[in-house]
C-alpha positions as CSV (number, residue, x, y, z in Angstrom):
1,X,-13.8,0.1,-26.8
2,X,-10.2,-1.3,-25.5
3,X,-11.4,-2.9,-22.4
4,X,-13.6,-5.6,-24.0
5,X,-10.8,-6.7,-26.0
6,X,-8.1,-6.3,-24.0
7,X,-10.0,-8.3,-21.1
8,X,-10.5,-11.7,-23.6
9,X,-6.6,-11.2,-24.9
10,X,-5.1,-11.1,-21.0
11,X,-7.5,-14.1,-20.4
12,X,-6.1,-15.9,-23.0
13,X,-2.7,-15.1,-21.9
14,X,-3.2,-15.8,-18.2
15,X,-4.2,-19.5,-19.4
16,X,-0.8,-19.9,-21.5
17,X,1.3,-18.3,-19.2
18,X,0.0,-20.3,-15.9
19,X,-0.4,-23.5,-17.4
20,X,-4.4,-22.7,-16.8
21,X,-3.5,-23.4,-13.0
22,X,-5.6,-21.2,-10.7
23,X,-7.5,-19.7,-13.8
24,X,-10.3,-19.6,-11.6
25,X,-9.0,-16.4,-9.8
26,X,-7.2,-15.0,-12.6
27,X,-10.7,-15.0,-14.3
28,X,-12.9,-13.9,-11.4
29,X,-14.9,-17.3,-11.7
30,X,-14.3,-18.6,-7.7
31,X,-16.8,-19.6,-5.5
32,X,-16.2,-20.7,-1.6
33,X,-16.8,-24.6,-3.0
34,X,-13.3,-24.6,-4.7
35,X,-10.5,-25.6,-2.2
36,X,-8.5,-22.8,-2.4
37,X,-11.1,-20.4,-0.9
38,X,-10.2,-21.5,2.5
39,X,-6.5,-21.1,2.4
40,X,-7.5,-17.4,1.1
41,X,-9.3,-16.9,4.3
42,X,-6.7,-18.7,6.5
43,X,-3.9,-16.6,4.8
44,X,-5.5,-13.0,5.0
45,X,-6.0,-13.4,8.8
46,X,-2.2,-14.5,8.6
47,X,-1.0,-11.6,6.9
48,X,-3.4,-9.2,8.7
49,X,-1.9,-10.9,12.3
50,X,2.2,-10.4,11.1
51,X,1.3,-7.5,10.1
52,X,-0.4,-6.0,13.5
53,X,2.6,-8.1,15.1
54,X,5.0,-6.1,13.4
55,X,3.1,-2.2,13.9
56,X,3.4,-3.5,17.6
57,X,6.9,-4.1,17.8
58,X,7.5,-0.7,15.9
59,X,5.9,1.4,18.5
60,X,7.7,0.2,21.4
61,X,10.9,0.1,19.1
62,X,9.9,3.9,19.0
63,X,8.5,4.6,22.5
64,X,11.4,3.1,23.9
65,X,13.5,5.1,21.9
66,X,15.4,2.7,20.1
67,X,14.8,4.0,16.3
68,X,17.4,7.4,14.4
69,X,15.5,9.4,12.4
70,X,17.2,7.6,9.0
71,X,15.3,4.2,10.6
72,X,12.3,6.2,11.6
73,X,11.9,6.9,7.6
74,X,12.6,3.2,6.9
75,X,9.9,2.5,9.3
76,X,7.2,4.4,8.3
77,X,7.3,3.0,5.3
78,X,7.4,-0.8,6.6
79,X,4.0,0.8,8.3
80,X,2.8,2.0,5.2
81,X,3.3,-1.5,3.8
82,X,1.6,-3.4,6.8
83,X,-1.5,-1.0,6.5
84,X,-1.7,-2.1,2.9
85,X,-1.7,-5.3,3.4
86,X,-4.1,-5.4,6.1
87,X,-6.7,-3.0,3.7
88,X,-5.7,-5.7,0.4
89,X,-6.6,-8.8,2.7
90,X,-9.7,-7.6,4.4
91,X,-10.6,-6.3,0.5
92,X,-10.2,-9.6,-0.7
93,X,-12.3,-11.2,1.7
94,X,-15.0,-8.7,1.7
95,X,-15.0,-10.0,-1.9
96,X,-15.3,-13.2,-1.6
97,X,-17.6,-13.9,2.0
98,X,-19.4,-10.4,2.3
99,X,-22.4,-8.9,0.5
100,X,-22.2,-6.7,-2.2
101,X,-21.8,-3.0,-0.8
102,X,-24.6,-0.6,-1.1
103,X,-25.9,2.1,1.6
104,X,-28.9,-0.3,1.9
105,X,-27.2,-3.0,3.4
106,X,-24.0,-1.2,4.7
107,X,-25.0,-1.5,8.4
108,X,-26.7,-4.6,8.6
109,X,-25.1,-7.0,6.5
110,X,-21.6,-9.0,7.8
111,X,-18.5,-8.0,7.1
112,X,-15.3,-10.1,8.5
113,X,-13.4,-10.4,11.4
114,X,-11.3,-7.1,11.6
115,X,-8.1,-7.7,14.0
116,X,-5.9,-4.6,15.3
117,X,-3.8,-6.7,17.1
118,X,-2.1,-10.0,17.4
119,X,-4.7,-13.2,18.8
120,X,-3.6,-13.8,22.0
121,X,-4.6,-17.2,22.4
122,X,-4.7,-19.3,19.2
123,X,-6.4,-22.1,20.0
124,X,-8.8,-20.2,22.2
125,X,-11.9,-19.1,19.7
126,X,-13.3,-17.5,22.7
127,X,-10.9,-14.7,22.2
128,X,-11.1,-14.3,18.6
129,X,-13.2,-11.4,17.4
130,X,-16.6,-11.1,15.5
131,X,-17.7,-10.2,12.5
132,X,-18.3,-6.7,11.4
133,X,-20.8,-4.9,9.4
134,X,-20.0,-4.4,6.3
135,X,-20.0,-1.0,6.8
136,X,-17.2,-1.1,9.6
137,X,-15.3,-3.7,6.5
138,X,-15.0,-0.7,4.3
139,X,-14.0,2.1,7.2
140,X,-11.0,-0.8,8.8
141,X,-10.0,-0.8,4.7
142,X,-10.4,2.6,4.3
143,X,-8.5,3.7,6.9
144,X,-5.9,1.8,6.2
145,X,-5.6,3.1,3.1
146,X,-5.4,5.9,4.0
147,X,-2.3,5.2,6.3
148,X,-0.4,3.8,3.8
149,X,-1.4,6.5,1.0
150,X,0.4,9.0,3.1
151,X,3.4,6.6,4.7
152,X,4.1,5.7,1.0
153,X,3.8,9.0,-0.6
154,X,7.5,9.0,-1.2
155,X,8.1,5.5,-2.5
156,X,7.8,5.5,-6.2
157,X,6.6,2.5,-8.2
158,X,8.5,0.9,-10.8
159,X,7.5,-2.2,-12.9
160,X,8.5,-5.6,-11.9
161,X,8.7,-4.0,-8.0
162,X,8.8,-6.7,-5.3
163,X,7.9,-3.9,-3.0
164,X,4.8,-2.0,-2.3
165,X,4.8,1.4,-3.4
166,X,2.5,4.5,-3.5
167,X,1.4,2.5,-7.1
168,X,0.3,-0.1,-5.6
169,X,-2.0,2.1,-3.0
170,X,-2.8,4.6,-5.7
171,X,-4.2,1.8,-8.4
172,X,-4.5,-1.5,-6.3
């Protein structure tokens, strides 16, 4: 019996609070004709890209032998952050581009563009990747996930954290 009111009240409060800018997301009321949608997809693939960028530069950091075990600790959990945001941007996407996930349609249905690495060529669309299944969507968000479940495991949440901590992974 909560969730029905709480969900008007928070409404309500989103609108006083932002000024009613963006209420559209706030609400779950977007569609891919309002501006915004495109600058969503522009700045997942962004995210997703520093954040493969950054796993690179990690693993030589550690191949080369470069990291003490009190920055290998720090590390792992900059990891655990980039496989979060990788699994929260691909999430969001799936939302808003992909089908609705069922077993039916898991296989044949798109999903998005799932990157593991860096583009290599920006301007070059012959070297960008394409799209999924959705079924491949949810195993690239799964699995990372899963990565940063268990590289954040000893990162305890707090409220008001800029940070991303087990929390976020646990109930994002």
């Amino acid at each position: 019996n909560e969730k029905p009111e709480l969900i008007p009240m928070i409404g309500k409060r989103a609108e006083i609070m932002f000024g009613n800018r963006n209420g559209e997301y706030y609400k779950w009321e977007y569609t891919s004709t309002f501006g915004y949608v495109e600058e969503i997809w522009s700045r997942a693939y962004y995210n997703g890209t520093l954040a493969n960028f950054l796993e690179q530069g990690i693993d030589k950091m550690i191949k080369a032998g470069e990291v003490t075990e009190s920055d290998r600790k720090q590390l792992d959990i900059i990891l655990g952050e980039t496989a979060f945001l990788k699994a929260f941007s691909m999430f969001n996407l799936a939302q808003l581009y992909c089908e609705n996930y069922n077993s039916a349609n898991a296989n044949s249905a798109l999903g998005v563009m799932l990157l593991d690495g860096p583009v290599e060529s920006p301007g070059d669309i012959t070297t960008y990747v394409g799209r999924s299944s959705l079924a491949e969507t949810y195993k690239y968000i799964e699995d990372n996930l899963a990565v940063a479940e268990a590289k954040l495991a000893s990162v305890n949440g707090e409220v008001g954290s800029i940070y991303i901590t087990k929390d976020a992974v646990y109930n994002g």
